[in-house]
Backbone as CSV, one residue per row, in Angstrom:
resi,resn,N_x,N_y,N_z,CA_x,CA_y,CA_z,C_x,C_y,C_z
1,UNK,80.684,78.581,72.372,81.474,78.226,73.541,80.705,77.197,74.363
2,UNK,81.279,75.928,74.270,80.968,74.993,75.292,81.747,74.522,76.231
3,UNK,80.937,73.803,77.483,81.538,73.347,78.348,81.497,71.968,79.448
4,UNK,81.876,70.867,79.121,81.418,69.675,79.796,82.146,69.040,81.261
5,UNK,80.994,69.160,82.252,82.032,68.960,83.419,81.265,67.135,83.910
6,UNK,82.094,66.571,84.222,82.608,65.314,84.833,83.332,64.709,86.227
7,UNK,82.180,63.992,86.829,82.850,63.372,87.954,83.023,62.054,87.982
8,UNK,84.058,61.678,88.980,84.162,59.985,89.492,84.616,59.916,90.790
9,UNK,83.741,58.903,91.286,83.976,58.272,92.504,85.114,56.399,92.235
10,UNK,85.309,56.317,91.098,85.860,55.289,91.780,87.121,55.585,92.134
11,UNK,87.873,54.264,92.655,88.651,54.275,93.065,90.312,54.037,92.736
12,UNK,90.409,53.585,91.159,91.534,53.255,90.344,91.409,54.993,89.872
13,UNK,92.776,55.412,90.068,92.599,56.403,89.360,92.906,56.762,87.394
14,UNK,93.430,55.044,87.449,92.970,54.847,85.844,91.394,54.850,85.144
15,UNK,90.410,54.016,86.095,89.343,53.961,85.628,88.665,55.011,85.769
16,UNK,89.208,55.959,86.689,88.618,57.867,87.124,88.667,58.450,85.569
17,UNK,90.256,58.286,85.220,90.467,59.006,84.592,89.695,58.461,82.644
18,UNK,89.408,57.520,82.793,88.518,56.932,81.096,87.227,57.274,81.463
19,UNK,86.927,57.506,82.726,85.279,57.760,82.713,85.456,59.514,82.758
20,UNK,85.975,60.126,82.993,85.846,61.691,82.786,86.539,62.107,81.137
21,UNK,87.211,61.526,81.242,87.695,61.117,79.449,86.673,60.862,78.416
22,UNK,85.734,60.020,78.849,84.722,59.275,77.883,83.475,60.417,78.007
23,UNK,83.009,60.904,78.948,82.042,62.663,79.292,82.378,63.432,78.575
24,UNK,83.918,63.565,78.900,84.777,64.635,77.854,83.845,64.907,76.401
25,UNK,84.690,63.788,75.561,84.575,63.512,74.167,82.838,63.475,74.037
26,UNK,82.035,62.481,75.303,81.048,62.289,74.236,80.381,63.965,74.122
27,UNK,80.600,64.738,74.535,80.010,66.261,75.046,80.676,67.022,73.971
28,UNK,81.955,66.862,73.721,82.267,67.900,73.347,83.232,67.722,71.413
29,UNK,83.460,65.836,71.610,84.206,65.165,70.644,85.503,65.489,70.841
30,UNK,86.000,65.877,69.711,87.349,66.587,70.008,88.009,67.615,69.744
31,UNK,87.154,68.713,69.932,87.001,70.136,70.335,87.216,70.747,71.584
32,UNK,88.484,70.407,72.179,88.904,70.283,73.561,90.025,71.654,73.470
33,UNK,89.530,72.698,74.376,90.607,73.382,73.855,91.360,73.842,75.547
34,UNK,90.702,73.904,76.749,90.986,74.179,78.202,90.540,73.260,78.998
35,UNK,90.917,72.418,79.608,90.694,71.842,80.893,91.274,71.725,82.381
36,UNK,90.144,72.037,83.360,90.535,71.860,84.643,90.342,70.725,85.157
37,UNK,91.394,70.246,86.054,91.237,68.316,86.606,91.549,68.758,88.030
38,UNK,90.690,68.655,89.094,90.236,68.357,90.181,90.337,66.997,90.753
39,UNK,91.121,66.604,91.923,91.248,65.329,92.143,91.492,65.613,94.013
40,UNK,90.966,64.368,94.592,91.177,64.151,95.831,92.812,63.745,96.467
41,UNK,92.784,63.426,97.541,93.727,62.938,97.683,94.898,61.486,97.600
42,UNK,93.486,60.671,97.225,93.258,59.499,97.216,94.219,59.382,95.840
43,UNK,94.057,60.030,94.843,94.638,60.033,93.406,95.751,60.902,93.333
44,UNK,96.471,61.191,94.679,98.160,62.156,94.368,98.997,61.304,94.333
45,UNK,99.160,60.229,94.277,100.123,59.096,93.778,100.312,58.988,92.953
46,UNK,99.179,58.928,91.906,99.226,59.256,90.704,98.466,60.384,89.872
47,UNK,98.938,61.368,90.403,98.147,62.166,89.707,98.865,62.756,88.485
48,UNK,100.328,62.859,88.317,101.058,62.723,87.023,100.669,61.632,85.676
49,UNK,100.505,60.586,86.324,99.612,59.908,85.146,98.411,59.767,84.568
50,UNK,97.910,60.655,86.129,96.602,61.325,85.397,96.558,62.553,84.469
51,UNK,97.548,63.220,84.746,97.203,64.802,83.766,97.958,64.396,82.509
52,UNK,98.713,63.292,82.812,99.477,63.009,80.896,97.972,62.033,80.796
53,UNK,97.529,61.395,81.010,96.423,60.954,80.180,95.308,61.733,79.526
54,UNK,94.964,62.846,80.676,93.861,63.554,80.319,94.312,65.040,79.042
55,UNK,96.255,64.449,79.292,96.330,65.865,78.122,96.746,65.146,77.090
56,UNK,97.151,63.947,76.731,97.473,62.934,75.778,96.271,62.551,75.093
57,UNK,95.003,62.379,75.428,93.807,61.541,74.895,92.885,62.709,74.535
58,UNK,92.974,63.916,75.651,91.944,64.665,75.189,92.392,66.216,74.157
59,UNK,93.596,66.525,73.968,94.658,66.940,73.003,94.075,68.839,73.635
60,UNK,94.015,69.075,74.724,93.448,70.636,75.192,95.020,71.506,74.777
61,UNK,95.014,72.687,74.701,96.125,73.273,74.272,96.314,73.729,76.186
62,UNK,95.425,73.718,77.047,95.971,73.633,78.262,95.028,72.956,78.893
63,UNK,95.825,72.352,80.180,95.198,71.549,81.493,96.367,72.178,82.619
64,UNK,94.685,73.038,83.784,95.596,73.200,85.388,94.548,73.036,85.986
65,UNK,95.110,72.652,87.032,93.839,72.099,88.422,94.945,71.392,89.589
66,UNK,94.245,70.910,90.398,95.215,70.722,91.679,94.491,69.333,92.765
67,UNK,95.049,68.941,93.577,94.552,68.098,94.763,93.611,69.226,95.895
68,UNK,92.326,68.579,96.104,91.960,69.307,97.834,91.271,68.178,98.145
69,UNK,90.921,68.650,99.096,90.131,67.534,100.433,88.645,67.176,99.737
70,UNK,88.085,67.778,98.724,86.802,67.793,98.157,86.874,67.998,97.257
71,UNK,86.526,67.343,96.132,85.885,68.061,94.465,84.176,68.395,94.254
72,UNK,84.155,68.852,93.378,82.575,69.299,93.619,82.258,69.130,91.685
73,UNK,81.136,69.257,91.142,80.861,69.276,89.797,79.358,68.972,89.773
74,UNK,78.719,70.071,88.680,77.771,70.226,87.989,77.642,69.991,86.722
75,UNK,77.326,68.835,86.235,76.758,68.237,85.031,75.804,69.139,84.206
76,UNK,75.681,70.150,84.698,74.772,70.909,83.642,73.295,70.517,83.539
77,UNK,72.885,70.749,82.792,71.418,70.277,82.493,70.405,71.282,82.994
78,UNK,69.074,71.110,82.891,67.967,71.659,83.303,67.911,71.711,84.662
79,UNK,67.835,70.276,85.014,67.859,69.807,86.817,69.135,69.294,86.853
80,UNK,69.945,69.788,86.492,71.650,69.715,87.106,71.649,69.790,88.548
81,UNK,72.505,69.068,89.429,72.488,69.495,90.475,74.048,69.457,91.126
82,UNK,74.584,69.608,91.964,75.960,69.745,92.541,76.036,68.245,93.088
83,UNK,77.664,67.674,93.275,77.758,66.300,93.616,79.247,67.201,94.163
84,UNK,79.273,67.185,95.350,80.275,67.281,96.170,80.992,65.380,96.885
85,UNK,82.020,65.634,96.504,82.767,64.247,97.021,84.205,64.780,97.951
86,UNK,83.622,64.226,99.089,84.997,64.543,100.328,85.335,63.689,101.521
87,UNK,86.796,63.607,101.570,87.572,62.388,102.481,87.110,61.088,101.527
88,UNK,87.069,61.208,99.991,87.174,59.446,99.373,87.386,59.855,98.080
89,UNK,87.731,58.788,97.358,88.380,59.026,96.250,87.333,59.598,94.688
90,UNK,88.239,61.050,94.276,87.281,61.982,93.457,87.625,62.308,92.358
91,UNK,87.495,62.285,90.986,88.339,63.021,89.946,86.902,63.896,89.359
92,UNK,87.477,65.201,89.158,86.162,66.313,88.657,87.005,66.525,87.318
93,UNK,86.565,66.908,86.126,86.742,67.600,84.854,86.115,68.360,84.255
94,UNK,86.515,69.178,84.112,85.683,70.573,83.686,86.814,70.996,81.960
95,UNK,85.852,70.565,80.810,86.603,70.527,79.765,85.745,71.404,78.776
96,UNK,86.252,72.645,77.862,85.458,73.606,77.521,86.177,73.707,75.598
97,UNK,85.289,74.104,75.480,86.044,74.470,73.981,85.574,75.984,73.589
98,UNK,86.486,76.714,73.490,86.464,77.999,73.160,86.434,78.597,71.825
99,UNK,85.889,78.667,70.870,86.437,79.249,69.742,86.469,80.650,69.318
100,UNK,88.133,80.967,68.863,88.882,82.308,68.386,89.031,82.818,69.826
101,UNK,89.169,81.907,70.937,89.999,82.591,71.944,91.488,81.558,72.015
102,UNK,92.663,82.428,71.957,93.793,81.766,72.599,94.189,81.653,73.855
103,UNK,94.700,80.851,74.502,95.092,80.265,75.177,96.465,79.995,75.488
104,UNK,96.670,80.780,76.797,98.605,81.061,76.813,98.594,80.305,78.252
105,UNK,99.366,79.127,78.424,99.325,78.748,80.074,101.026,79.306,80.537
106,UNK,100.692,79.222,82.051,102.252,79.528,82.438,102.282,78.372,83.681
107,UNK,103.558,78.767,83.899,104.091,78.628,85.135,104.887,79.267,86.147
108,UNK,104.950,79.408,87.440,105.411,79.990,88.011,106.421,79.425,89.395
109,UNK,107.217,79.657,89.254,108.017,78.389,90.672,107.720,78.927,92.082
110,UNK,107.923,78.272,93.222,107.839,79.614,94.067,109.264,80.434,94.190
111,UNK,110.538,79.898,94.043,111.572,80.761,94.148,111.896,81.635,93.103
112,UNK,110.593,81.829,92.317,110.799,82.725,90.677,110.175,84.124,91.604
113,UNK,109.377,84.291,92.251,108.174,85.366,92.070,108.728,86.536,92.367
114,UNK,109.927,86.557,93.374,110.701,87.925,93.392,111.257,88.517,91.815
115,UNK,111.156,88.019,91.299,111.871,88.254,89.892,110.716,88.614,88.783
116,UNK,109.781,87.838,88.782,108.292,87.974,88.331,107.476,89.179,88.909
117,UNK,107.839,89.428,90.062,107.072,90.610,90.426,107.379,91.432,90.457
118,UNK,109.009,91.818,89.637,109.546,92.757,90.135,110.022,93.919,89.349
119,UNK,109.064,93.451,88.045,108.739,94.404,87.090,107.828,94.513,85.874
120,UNK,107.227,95.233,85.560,105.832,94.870,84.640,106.411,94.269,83.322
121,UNK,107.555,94.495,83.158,108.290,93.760,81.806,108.213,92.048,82.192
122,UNK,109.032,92.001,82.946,109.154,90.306,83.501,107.735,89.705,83.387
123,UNK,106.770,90.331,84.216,105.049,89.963,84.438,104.637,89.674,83.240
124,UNK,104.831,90.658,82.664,104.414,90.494,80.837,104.998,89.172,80.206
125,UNK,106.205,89.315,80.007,106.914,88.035,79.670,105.814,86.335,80.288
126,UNK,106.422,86.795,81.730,105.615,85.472,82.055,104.249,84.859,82.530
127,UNK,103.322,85.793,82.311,102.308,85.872,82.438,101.169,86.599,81.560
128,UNK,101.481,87.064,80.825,101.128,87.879,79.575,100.723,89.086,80.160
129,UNK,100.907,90.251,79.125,100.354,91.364,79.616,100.078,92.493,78.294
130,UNK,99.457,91.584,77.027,99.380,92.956,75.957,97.475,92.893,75.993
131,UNK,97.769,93.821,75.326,96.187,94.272,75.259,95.185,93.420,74.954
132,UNK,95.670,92.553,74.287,94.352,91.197,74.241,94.144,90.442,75.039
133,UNK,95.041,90.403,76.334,94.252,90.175,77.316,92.956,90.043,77.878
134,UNK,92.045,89.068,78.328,90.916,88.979,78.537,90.842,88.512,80.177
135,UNK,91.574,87.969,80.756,91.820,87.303,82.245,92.612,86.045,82.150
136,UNK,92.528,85.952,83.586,93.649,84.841,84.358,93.174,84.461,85.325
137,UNK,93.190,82.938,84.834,93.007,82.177,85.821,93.946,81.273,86.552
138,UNK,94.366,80.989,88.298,95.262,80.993,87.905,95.069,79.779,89.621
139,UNK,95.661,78.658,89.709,95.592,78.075,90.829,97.390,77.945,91.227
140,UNK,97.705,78.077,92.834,98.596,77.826,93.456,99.018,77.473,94.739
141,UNK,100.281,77.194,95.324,100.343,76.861,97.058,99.813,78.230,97.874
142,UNK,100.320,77.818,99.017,99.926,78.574,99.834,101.259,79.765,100.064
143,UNK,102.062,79.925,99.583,103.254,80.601,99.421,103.225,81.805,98.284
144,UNK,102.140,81.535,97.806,101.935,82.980,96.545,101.944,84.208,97.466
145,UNK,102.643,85.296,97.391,102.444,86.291,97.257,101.308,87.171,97.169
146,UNK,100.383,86.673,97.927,99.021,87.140,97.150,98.649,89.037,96.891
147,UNK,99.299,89.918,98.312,99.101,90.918,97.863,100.480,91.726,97.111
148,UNK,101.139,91.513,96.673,102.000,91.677,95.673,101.287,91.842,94.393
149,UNK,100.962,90.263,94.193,100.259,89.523,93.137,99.165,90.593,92.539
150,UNK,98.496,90.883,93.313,97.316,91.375,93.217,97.757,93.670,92.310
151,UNK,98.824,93.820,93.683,99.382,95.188,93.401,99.695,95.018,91.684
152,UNK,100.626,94.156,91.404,101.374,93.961,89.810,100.032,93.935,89.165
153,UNK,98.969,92.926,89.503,98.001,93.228,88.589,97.140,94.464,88.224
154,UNK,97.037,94.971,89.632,96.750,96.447,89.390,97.608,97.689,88.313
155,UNK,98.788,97.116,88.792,99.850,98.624,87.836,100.292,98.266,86.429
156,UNK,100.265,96.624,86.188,100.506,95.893,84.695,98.945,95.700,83.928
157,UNK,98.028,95.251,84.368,96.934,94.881,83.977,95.899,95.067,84.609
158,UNK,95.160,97.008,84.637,94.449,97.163,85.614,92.971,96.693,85.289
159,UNK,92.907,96.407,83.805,91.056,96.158,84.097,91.422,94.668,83.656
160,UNK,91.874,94.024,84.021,92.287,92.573,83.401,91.427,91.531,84.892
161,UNK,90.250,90.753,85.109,90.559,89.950,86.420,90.808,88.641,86.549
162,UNK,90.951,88.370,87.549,92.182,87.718,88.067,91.337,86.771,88.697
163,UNK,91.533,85.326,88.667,90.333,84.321,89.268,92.031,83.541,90.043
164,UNK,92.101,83.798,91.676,92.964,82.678,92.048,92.692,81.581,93.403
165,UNK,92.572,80.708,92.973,92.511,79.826,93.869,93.847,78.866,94.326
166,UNK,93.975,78.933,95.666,94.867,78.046,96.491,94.417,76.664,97.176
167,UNK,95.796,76.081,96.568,95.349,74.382,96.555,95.474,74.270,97.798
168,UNK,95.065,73.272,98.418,95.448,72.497,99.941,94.289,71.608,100.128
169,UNK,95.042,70.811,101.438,94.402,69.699,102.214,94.100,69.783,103.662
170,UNK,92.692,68.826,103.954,92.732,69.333,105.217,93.737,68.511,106.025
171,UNK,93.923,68.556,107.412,94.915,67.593,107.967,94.735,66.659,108.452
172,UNK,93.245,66.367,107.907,93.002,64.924,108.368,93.036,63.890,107.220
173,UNK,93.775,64.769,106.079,93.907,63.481,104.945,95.340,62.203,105.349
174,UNK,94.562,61.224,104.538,95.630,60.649,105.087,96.992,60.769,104.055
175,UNK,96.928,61.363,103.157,98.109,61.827,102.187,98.371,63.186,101.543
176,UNK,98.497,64.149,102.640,98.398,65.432,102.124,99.498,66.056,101.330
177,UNK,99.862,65.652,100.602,101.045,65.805,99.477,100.289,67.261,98.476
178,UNK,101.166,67.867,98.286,100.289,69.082,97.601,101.053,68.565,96.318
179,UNK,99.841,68.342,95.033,99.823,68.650,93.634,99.076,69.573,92.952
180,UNK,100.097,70.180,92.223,99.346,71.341,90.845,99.252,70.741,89.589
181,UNK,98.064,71.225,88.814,98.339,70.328,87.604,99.164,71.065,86.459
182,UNK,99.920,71.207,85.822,99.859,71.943,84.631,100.576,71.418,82.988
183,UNK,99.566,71.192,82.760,99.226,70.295,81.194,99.294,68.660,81.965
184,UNK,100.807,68.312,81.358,100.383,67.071,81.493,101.659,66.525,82.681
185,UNK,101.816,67.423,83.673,102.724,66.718,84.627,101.994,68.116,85.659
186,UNK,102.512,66.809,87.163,101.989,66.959,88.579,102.957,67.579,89.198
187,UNK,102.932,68.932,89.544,103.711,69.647,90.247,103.733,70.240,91.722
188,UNK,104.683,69.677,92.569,104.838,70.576,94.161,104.564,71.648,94.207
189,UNK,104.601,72.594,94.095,104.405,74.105,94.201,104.518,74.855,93.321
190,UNK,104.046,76.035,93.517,104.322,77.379,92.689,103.159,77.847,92.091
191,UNK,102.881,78.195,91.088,101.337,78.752,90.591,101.394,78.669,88.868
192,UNK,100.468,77.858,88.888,100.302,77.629,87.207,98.682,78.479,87.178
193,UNK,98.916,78.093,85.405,97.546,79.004,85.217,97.505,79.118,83.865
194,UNK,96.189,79.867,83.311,96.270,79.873,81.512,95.760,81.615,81.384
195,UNK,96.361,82.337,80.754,95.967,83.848,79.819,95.154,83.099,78.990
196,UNK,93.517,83.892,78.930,92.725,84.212,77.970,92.763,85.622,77.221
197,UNK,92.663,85.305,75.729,93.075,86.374,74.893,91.711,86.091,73.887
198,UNK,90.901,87.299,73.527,90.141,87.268,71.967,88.450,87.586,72.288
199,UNK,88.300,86.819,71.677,86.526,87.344,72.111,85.883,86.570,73.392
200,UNK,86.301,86.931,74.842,85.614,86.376,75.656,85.831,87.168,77.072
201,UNK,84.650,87.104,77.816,84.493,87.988,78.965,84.931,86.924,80.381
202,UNK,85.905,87.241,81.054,85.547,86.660,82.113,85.250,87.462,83.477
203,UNK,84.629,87.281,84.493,83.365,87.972,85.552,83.803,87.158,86.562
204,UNK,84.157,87.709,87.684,84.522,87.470,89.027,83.089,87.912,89.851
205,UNK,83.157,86.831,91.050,82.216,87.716,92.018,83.242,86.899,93.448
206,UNK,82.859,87.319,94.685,83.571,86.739,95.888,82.790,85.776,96.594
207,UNK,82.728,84.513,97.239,81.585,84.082,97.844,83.082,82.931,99.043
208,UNK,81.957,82.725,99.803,82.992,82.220,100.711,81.370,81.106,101.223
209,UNK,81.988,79.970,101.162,80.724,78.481,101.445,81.312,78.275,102.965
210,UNK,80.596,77.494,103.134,80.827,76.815,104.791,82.418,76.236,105.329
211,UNK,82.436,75.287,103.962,83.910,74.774,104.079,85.015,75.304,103.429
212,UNK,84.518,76.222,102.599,85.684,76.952,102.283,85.947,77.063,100.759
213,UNK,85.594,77.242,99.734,85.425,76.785,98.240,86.677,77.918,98.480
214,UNK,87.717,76.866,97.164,88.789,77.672,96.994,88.243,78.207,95.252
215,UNK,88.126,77.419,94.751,88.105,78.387,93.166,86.944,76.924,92.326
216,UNK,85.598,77.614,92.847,84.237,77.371,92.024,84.656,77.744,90.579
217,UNK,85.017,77.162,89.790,85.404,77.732,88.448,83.913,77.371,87.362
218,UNK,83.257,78.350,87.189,81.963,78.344,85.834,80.802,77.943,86.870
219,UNK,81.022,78.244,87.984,79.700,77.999,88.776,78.582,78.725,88.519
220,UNK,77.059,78.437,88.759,75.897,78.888,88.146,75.963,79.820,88.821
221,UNK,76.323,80.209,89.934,75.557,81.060,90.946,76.450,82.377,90.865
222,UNK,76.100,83.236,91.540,76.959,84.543,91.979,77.338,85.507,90.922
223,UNK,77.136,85.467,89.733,77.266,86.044,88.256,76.520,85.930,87.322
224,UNK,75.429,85.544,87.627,73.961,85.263,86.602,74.452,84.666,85.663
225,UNK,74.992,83.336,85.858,75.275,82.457,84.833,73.641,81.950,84.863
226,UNK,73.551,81.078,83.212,72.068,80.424,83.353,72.314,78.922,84.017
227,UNK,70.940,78.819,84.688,70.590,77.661,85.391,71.454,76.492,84.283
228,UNK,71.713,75.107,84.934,72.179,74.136,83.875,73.863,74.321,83.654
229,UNK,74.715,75.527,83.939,75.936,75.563,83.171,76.619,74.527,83.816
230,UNK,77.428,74.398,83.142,78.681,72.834,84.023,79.464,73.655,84.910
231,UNK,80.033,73.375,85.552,81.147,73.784,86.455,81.848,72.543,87.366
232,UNK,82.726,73.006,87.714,83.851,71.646,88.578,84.599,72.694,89.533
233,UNK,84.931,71.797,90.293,85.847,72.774,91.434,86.676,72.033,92.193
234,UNK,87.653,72.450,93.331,87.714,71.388,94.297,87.381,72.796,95.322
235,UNK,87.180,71.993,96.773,87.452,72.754,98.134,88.570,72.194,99.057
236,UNK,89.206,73.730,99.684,90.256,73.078,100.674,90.137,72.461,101.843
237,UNK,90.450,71.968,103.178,89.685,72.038,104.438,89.667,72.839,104.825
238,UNK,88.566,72.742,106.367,88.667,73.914,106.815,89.801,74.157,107.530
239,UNK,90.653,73.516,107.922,91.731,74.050,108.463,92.801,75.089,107.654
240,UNK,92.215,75.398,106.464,92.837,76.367,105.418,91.783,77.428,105.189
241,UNK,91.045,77.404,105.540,89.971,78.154,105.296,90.057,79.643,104.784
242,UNK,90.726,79.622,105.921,91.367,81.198,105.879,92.547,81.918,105.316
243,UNK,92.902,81.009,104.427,94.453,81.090,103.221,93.734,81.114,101.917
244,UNK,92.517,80.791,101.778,92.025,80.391,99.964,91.500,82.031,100.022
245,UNK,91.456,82.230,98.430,91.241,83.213,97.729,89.886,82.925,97.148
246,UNK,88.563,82.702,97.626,87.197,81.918,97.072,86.764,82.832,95.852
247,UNK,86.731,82.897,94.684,86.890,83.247,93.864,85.540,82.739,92.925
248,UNK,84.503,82.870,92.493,83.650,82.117,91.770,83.749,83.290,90.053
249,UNK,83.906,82.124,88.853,83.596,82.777,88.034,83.428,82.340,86.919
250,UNK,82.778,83.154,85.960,82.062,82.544,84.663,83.315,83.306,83.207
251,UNK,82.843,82.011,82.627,83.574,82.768,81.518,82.406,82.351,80.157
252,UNK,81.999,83.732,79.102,80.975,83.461,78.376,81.676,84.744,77.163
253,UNK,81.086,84.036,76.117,81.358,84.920,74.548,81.452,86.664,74.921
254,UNK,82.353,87.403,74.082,82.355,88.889,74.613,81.214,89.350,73.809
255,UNK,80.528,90.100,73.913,79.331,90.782,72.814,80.106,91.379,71.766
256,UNK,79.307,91.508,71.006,79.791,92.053,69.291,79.707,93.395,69.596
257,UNK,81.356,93.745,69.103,81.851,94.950,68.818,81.027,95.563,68.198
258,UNK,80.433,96.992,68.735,79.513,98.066,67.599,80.241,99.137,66.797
């Protein structure tokens, strides 16, 4: 199980998107099987032509991620270090290849969730819910349901966890348009996300940063990941501070069945 994360500061969000493209491949070739795309605000104009590029060129069986006020990413390495980019133009990629885990993405609208939540059959259907379940990760607006969300996961999928982060902007962007990513088109609302199924553990811990980290996804810290792992993220502003679900978590091989 590998994982290569990627940033850009420029400012075409074509040339963002060939330089986290070109990290991609040289890291991983084309053994692309999950990716998260993190982008500022600067790139919600086009951020539909960003997620068909990054799911067209780099062939992942899923891509979700969203717009915030900040992206953040760790290159990995020995002396890896964090590169937070906020209020200017950011694209983060966090691209992993899993092998003999599947990969189920969904979607969710927001005028679906009364219907989705409103029975462990439906949940199952659209969100998976059989025993090979391994977790969910899962980014959305600020309109989720969160303790609902949370109850269904308890009574459908009680040892299953649940990594969710909520997108937003602060209000001093100058284009606060909310985008979700999921695969290869840019979506207004609702909650996308991917079911992990097969040999792999994923580990939640809670941490809450200064400005507000909505969903640190493979961050080193808070779960004894080892020094060096990649990770990407975005953060919301603080004027949301208090709506995100800060969520940090690792995902690593399950140990061999005895």
């Amino acid at each position: 199980m590998r994982f290569v994360a990627a940033v850009s500061q420029e400012e075409s969000t074509s040339a963002a998107a060939m330089k986290v493209i070109a990290a991609a491949r040289q890291g991983l070739g084309d053994k692309i099987d999950l990716a998260f795309l993190f982008f500022t605000p600067h790139h919600a104009a086009e951020a539909g032509a960003l997620a068909e590029r990054i799911w067209l060129e780099l062939d992942p069986t899923c891509v979700i991620g969203c717009v915030g006020t900040g992206v953040c990413v760790n290159e990995g390495g020995q002396n890896g270090s964090d590169t937070e980019i906020d209020y200017r133009p950011g694209v983060a990629l966090l691209a992993g290849n899993l092998p003999g885990v599947r990969l189920q993405p969904f979607r969710i609208r927001t005028n679906q969730w009364q219907q989705v939540l409103g029975s462990g059959q439906a949940f199952a259907e659209r969100v998976g819910g059989t025993g090979q379940t391994r977790g969910i990760i899962g980014i959305g607006d600020s309109k989720i349901p969160a303790r609902q969300l949370a109850d269904r996961m308890k009574s459908s999928l009680p040892n299953v966890p649940l990594v969710n982060g909520i997108a937003g902007v602060d209000e001093r962007d100058e284009k606060p348009e909310l985008q979700l990513i999921y695969n290869d088109q840019a979506i207004s609302d609702g909650w996308v996300g991917v079911r992990l199924c097969g040999p792999i553990e994923l580990q939640t811990a809670m941490q809450r940063s200064d400005h507000g980290s909505a969903a640190l996804l493979f961050r080193r810290c808070g779960v004894g990941a080892p020094s060096g792992t990649p990770m990407a993220g975005f953060h919301a502003g603080r004027s949301v501070v208090e709506a995100v679900l800060p969520d940090v978590a690792l995902l690593r091989p399950a140990p061999p069945a005895r």
